[in-house]
MARROLO-807538 format. One record per residue (C-alpha): x, y, z. Coordinates in nm, 4 decimals, always signed. Last residue first. Example, Ala and Ser with C-alpha at 12.3 -4.5 7.8 and 13.67 -1.06 7.14 Angstrom:
+----------+----------+----------+
:       xx :       yy :       zz :
+----------+----------+----------+
:  +1.3670 :  -0.1060 :  +0.7140 :
:  +1.2300 :  -0.4500 :  +0.7800 :
+----------+----------+----------+
END
This chain:
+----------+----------+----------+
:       xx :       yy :       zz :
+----------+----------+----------+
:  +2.7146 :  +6.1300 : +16.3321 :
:  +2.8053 :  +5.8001 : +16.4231 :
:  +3.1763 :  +5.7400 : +16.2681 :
:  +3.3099 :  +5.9446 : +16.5131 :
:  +3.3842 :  +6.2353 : +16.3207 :
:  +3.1766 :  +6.1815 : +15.9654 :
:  +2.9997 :  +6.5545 : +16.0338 :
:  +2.7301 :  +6.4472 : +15.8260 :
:  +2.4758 :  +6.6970 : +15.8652 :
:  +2.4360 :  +6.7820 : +15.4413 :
:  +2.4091 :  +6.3547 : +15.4497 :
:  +2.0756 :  +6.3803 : +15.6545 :
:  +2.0600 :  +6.2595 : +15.9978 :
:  +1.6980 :  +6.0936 : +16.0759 :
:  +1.3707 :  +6.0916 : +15.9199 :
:  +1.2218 :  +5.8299 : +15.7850 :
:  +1.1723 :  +5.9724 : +15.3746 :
:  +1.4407 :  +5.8603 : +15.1339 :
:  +1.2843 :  +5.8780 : +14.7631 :
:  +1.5413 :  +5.5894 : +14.6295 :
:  +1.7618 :  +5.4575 : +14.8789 :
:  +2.0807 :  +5.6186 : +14.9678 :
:  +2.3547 :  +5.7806 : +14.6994 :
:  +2.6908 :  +5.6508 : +14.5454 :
:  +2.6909 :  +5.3121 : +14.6574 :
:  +2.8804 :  +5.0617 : +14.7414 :
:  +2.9093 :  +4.6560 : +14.7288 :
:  +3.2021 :  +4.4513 : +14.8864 :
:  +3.1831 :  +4.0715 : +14.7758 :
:  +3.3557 :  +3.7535 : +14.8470 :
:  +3.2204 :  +3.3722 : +14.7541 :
:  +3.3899 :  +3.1058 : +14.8811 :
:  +3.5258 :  +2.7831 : +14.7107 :
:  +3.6102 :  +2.4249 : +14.8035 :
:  +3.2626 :  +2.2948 : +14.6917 :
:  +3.1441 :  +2.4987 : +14.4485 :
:  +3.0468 :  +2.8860 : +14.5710 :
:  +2.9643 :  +2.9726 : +14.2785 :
:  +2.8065 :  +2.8888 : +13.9004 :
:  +2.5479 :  +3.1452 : +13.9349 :
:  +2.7503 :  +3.4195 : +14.1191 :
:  +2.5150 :  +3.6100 : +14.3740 :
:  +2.4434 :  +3.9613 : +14.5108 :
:  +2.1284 :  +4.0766 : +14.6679 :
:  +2.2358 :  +4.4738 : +14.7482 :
:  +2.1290 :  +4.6132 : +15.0982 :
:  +1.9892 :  +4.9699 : +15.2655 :
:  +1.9996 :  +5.1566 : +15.5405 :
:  +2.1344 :  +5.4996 : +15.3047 :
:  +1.8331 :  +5.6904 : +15.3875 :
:  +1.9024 :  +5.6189 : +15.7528 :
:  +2.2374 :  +5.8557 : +15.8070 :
:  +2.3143 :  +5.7409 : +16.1873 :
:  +2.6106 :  +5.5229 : +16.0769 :
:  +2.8032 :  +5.8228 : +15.9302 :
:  +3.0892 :  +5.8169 : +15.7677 :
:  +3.0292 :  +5.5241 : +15.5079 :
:  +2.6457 :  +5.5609 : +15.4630 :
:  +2.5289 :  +5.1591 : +15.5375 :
:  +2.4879 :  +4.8581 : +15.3586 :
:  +2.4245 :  +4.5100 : +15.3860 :
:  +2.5581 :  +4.2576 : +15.1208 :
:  +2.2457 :  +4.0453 : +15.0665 :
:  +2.3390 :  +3.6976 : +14.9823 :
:  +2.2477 :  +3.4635 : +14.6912 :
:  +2.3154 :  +3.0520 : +14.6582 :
:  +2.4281 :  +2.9830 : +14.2455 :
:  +2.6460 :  +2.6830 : +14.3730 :
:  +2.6005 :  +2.6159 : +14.7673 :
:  +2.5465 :  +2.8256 : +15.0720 :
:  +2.7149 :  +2.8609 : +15.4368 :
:  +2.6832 :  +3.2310 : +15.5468 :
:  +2.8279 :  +3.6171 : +15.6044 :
:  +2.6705 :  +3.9321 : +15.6356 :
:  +2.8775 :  +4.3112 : +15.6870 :
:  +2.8443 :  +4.6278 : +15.8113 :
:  +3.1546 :  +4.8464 : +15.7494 :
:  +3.1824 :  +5.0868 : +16.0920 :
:  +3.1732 :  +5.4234 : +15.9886 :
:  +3.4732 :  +5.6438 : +15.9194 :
:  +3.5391 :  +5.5921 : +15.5844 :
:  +3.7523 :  +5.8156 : +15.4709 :
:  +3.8649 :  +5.7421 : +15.0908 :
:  +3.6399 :  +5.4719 : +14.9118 :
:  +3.9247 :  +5.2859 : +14.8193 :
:  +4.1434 :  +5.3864 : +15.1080 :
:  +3.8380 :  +5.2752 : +15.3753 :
:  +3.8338 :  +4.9030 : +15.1739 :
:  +4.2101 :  +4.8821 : +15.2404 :
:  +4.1513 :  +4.9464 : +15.6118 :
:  +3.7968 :  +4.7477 : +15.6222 :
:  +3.9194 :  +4.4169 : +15.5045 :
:  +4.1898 :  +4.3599 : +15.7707 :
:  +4.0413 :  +4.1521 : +16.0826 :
:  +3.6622 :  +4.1210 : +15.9824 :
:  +3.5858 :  +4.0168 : +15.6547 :
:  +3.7877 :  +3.7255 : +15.5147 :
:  +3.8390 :  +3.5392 : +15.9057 :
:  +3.5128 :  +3.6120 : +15.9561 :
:  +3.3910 :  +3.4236 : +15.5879 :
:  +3.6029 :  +3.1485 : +15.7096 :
:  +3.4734 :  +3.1350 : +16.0387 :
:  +3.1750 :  +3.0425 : +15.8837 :
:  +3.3120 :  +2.6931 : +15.7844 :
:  +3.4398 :  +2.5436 : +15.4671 :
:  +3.3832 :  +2.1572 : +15.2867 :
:  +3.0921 :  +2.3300 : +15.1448 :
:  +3.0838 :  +2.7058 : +14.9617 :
:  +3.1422 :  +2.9914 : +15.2178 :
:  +2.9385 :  +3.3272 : +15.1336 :
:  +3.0930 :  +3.6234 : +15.1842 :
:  +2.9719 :  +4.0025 : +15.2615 :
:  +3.0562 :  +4.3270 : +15.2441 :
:  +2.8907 :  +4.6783 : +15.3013 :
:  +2.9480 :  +5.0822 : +15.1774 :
:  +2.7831 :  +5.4240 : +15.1771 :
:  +2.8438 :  +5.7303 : +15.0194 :
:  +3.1013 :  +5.6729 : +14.7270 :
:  +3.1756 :  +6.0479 : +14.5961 :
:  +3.4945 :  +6.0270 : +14.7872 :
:  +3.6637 :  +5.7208 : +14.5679 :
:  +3.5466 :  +5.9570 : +14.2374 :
:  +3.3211 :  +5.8085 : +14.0531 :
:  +3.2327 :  +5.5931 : +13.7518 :
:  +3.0233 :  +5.3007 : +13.9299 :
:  +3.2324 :  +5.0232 : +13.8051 :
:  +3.5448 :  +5.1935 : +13.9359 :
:  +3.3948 :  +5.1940 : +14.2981 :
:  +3.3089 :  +4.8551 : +14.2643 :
:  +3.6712 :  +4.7051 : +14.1169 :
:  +3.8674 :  +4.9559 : +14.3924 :
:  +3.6765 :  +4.8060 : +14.6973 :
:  +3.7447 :  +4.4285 : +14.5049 :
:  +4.1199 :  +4.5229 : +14.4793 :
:  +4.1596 :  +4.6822 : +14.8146 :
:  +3.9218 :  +4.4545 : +15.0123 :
:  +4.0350 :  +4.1745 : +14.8583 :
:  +4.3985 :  +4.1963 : +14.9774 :
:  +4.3232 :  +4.2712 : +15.3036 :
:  +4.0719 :  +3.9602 : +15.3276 :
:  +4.3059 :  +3.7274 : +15.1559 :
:  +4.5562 :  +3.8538 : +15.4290 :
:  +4.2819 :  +3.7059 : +15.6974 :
:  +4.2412 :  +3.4121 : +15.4841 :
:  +4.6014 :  +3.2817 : +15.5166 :
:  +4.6446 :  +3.3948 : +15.8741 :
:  +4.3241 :  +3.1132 : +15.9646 :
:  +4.5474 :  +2.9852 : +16.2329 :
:  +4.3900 :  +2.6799 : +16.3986 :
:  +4.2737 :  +2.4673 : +16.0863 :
:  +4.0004 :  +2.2371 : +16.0727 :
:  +3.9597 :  +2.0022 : +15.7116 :
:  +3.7280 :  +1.9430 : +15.4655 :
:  +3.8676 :  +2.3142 : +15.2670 :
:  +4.1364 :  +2.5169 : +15.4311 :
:  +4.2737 :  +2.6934 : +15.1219 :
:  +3.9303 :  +2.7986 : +15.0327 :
:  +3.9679 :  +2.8784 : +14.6701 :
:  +3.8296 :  +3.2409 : +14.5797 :
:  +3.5565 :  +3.4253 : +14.3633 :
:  +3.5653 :  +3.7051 : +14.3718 :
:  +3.2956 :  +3.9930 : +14.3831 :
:  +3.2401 :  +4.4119 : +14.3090 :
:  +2.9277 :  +4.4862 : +14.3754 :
:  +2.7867 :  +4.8726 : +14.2529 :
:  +2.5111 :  +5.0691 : +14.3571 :
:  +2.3344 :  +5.3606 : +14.1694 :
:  +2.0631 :  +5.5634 : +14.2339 :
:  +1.9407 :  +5.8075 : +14.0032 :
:  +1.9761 :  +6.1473 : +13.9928 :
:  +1.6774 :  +6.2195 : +13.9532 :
:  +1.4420 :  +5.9552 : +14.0452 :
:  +1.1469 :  +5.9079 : +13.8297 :
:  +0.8178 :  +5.8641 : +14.0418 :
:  +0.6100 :  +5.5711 : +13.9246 :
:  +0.6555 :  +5.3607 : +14.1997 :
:  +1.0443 :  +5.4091 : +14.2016 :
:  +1.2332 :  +5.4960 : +13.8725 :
:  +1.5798 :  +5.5225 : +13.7581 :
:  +1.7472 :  +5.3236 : +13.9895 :
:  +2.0862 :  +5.1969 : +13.8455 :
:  +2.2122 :  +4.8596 : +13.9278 :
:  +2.5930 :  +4.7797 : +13.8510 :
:  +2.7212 :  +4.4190 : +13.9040 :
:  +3.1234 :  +4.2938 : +13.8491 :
:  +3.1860 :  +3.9795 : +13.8704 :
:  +3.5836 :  +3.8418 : +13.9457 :
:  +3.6588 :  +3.4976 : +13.9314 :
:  +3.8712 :  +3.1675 : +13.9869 :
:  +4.0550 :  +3.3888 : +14.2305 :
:  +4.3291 :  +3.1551 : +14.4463 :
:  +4.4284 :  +3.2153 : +14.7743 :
:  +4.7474 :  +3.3818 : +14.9120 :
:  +4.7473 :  +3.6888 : +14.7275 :
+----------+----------+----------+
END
């Protein structure tokens, strides 16, 4: 890769009950994050190529760390997000350049499919700063029980020079779903709507 991982952290959560109602199965959502240098730290670069393949490269380890952590099979994973946080001396653009051009392809192999669009957050924090990693069903943007979002954070990270990456997924929607909308049985997972 051509930044530097200081560290990986790996989160499971596991819904077992919601106001008093046990949830069977539960739900379960796993982050997967790294910790990485930011080779362009106090200091403007044109070509952000570097961080771009950083992003390819995360997405396929980090999309394989989370879905391993949860136990499954890539096409039981239902919905997906990812999201960076840039430490000082960085810029936003950064986190873009990590996310957007060449995450999702590796991230779509690790959860197999993927259709949907991956939705994603990005900001400027310091050490210990959290971020919700947005989420959303993985073929299907319409599907609204699985809206949802996982607060992620590393406690000693992002330190100055550093960014934060993380790709979070899911095996189910929110606990005790009930607005309405596409269910996953419809999910047709064509065009990445429906």
């Amino acid at each position: 890769m051509p930044v530097k991982v200081r560290k990986y952290v790996v989160i499971v959560e596991e819904t077992q009950k919601e106001i008093g109602k046990a949830i069977s199965p539960p739900t379960r959502r796993a982050a997967a994050l790294a910790v990485i240098e930011n080779p362009f730290t106090d200091r403007y670069e044109e070509d952000l190529e570097v961080l771009m393949q950083a992003g390819e490269e995360l997405g396929k380890t980090l999309g394989e760390k989370a879905v391993a952590a949860l136990g499954v099979a890539p096409p039981q994973i239902e919905s997906y997000g990812k999201a960076a946080i840039v430490g000082e001396g960085g810029e936003l653009e950064h986190a873009a350049a990590i996310l957007h051009p060449r995450m999702g392809k590796p991230l779509r192999q690790a959860v197999e499919k993927g259709a949907a669009l991956v939705p994603s957050s990005k900001k400027m924090g310091g050490i210990g700063s959290a971020i919700d990693v947005p989420l959303g069903h993985k073929d299907a943007a319409y599907v609204r029980s699985h809206f949802d979002g996982m607060e992620v954070r590393v406690p000693d990270a992002p330190r100055h020079g550093e960014i934060v990456v993380a790709i979070a997924v899911t095996d189910s929607g929110r606990p005790l779903p009930r607005v309405g909308g596409l269910t996953t049985a419809e999910v047709k997972g064509e065009d990445g709507l429906r």
